[in-house]
N, C-alpha and C positions, 0 to 999 in steps of 0.2 A: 325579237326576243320576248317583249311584254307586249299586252295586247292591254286597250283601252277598253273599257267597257260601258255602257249606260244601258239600266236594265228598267222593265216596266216599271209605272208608279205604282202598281198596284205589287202588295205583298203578300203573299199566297200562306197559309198555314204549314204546320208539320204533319197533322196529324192526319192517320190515315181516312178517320171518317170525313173530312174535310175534303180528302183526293176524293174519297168515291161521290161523295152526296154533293160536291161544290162549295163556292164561297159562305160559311154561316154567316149569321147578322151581325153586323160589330158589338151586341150586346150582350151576347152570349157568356153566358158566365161558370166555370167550377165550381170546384164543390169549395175550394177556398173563398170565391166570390170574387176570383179576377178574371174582365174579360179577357178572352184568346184571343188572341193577336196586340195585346198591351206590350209595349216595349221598356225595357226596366234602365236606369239609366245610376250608375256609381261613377262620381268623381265629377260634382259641381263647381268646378273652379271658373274662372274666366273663360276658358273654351271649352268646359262642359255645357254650364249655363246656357249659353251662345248656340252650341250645339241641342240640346234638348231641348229648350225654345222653340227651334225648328221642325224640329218632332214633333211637337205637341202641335203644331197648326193642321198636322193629318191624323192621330190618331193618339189617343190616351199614352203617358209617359208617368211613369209611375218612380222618380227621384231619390236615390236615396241617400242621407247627410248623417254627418256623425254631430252636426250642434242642432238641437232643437230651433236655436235662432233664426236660422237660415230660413225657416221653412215656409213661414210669411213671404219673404221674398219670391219663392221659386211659386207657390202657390199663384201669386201676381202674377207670372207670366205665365200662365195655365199648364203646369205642371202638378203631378199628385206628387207633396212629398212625404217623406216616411224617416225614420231613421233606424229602418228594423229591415236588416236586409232578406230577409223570411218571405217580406212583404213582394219579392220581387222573383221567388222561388216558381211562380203557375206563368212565367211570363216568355212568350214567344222566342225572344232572342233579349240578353243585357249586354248594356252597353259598359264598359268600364274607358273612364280619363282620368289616368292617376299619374302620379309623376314618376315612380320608380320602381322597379323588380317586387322590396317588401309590399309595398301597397296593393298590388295588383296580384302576389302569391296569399295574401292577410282575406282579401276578396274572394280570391278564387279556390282555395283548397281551406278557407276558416283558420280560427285563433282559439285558444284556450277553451275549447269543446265546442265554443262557434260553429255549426256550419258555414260553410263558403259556398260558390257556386253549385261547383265540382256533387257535395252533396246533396244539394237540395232542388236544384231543376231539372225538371222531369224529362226523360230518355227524347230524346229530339229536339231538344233548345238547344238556341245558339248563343255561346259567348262569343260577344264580337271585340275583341278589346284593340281598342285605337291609344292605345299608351306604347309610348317609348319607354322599349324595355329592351333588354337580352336578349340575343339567340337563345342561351340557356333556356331564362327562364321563359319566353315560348314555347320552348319544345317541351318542358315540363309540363305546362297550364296546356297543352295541345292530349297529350298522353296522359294525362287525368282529366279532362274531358271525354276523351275515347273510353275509358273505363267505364265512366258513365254514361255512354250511349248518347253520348252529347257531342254537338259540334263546336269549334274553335277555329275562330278566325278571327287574323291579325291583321289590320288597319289600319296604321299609323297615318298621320294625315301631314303634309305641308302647308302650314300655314300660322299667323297671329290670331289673337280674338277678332279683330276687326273684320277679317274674313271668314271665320266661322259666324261672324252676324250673320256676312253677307252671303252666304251659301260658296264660298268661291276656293274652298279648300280643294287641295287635290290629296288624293285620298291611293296608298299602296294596299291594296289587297292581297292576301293569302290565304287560303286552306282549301281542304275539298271543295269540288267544282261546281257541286250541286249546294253544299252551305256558301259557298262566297254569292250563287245567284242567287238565294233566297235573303240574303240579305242587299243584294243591289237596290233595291228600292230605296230601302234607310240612305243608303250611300247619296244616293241619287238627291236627298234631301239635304245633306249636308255639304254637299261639292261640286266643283263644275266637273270632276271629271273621277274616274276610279282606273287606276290602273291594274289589271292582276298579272302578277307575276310568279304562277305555280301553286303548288298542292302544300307546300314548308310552310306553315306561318311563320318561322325564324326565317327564312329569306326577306319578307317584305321589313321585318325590323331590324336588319342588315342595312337595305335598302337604305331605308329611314336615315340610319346614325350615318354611313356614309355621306348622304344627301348633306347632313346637319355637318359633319366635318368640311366637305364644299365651301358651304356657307360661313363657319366659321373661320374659315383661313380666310376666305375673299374679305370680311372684313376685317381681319390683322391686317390686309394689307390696305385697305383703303384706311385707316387707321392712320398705320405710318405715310403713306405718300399724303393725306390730306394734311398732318402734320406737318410735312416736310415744307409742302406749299404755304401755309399758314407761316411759319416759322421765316422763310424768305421773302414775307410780303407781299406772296400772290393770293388772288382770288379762288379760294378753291371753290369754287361754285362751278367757276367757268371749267376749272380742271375738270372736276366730274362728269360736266354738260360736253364737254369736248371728248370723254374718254365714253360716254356710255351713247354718244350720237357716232362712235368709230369702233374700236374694236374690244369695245366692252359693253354690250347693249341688251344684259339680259335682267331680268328681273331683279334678281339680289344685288348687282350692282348700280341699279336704277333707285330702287328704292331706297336702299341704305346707305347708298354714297350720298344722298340729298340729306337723309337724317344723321347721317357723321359730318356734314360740312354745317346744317342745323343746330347742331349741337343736342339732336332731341334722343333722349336715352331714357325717356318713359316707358316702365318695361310690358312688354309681350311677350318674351323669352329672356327671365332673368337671370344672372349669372350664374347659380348654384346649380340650377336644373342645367344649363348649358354646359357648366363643369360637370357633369353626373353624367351626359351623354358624350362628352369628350373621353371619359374612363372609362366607359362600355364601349366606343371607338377602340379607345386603344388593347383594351383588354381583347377583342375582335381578332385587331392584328397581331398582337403576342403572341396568341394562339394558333395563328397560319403564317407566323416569322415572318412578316411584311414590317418592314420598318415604318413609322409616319411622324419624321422629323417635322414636318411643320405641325403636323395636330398638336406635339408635343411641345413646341412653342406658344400655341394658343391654350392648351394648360396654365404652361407658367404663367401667360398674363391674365387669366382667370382666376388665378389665383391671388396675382395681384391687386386685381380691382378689388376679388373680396374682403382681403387684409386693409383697403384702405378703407373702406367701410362702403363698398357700392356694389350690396350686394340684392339690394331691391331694386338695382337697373336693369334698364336692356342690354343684349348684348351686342348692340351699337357703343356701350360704353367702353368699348373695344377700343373705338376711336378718341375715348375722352384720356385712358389709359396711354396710348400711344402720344397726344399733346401733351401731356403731362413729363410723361418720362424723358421729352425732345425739350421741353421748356418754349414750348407754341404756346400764344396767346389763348386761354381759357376763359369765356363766358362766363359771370359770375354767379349767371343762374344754371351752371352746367352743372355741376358736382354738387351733391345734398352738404 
C-alpha cells in the first residue's frame, strides 16, 4: 500500500533556468539577496532545533523565531535566524514544526495583514510542513498553496527530540509526486526512513494521529498492568522484560514500558500537545462514525494528569496517572 522511499543527497532547484543550464553555485543570490536553494525553517522547538541543526551541516537554514532571545542560540548551532518571516519568502522549500492547526494556518496563509507563506513564496516553492495537524486543515494549507503555484507537502514524522538529534525519525510523506521527490533529500537528512503514502497531504496526517493513537492506548495499558504489578509486589521490570522478549517486542512497548517501570516522565511529548492530537483523533472518527472507546479513555486521563498539575510531562506520565489512581507505590522524585 505505501512504499518507502530514500532519495539522492543532492537537492535539485525549481527553477526552470536551473533545469536547462544545471546545478548553479550555492552562492547564487536574488534580488532579495537569498541564496537559491536556502531552506527556511518555522517552529524552533526542541524537535525543530534538533531538526534544522541537521540542515544546516549541508546547506544554509535561514530560522525563523518570534523572541529576539532565541536567536543567539540557534546562531550557535549554524543557523541564520531572523524573526521576520519575509526573510524566508526567496527560499526554495520552508519548513514548518508547530504544534497545532492556528500556528501553522497564522504561518501559512498570515495574520492581521501579515503575509504568510501562501502570499509570499514565489510560484514553485515548497511548504513542507511536518506538524501534526488536521486533515482539514492540510487540505486547506494544500489548496492555498495551489493558488499560488506552490507546492504542499505533509511530513509528519515519528519520533522524540532525542531522535531527531540522531537523524532517526521516520518520516510520512505526502503530496504530488514530483514535490514529495524534490524534497526527499531534506528528508533523507532528518530520518532513517520516509515513507509516501499518495498525492493527499491530509492522508499522511491521518497517518500520523492514528499512529499517535497506537501509542497512546499501548501506554494506558502498560500504565495499568505495571501498576497492577507494582501494587502486588512484583518486579515490573521483569514483567516488561518478559512481555517485550514474547509477545510484545516492538518499539513502543520496549522503550516505554522501561520508562513507565523507571518512573522517567521527562517530557518529549507532553500532555497538552498529546491531548490536542487525541481531539483531532477523535474529531477524525466522529466524522466517519467509527467509535474509538479507548482513545477516549486515554482523553479522560489526559486530562487527569493535566488537572493534577503534570502537564509539563511526558506522556509516559500515563503510567504515573495509572499508580496513582491504583495507590501503587510512587517514586518521590516521580511527580513535580
Amino acid at each position: 500500500m505505501f512504499k518507502a522511499e530514500s532519495g539522492s543527497l543532492r537537492f535539485s532547484s525549481a527553477t526552470a533556468t536551473d533545469a536547462a543550464s544545471g546545478q548553479q553555485s550555492a552562492d547564487r543570490t536574488n534580488g532579495r539577496g537569498t541564496a537559491l536553494g536556502d531552506i527556511g525553517f518555522v517552529g524552533l522547538g526542541r524537535m525543530g532545533t534538533a531538526m534544522a541543526k541537521n540542515l544546516a551541516a549541508a546547506r544554509q537554514v535561514i530560522a525563523c523565531v518570534r523572541r529576539p532571545e532565541q536567536m543567539g542560540t540557534l546562531l550557535a548551532l549554524g543557523l541564520k535566524p531572523t524573526t521576520n518571516l519575509a526573510d524566508l519568502f526567496d527560499c526554495e522549500v520552508v519548513i514548518s514544526m508547530l504544534p497545532d492547526d492556528e500556528a501553522v494556518r497564522e504561518v501559512a496563509l498570515g495574520r492581521q495583514g501579515r503575509k504568510g507563506l501562501a502570499a509570499g513564496l514565489r510560484p514553485g516553492a515548497i511548504h513542507l510542513s511536518m506538524s501534526t495537524i488536521s486533515t482539514a486543515a492540510a487540505s486547506q494549507l494544500a489548496s492555498a498553496h495551489a493558488r499560488c503555484g506552490q507546492g504542499y507537502v505533509a511530513a509528519p514524522v515519528f519520533g522524540n527530540p532525542d531522535a531527531a538529534k540522531t537523524r532517526q525519525l521516520f518520516i510520512v510523506a505526502a503530496g504530488a509526486p514530483t514535490d514529495v521527490e524534490r524534497c526527499q533529500p531534506l528528508l533523507d537528512q532528518l530520518g532513517q526512513r520516509t515513507f509516501a503514502v499518495g498525492d493527499d497531504p491530509a492522508h499522511a496526517n491521518l497517518i500520523k494521529l492514528m499512529g499517535n493513537m497506537l501509542t497512546a492506548t499501548a501506554l494506558e495499558m502498560l500504565g495499568e498492568t505495571v501498576a497492577l504489578m507494582r501494587k502486588r509486589g512484583l518486579d515490573p521490570a521483569r514483567f516488561v522484560e518478559l512481555m517485550t522478549s514474547t509477545m510484545f517486542g516492538g518499539r513502543v512497548h520496549r522503550i516505554y514500558g522501561e520508562r513507565i517501570v523507571a518512573q522517567d516522565y521527562v517530557a518529549g511529548f507532553a500532555l497538552p500537545l498529546v491531548l490536542k492530537d487525541v481531539h483531532l483523533a477523535l474529531a477524525e472518527a466522529e466524522s466517519a462514525a467509527v467509535p474509538m472507546p479507548s482513545v477516549n479513555v486515554v482523553k479522560d486521563r489526559l486530562m487527569t494528569g493535566i488537572a493534577c498539575g503534570y502537564a509539563k510531562l511526558d506522556w509516559t506520565a500515563l503510567g504515573l496517572i495509572a499508580a496513582e489512581e491504583a495507590g501503587a507505590p510512587v517514586a518521590q522524585c516521580a511527580a513535580p
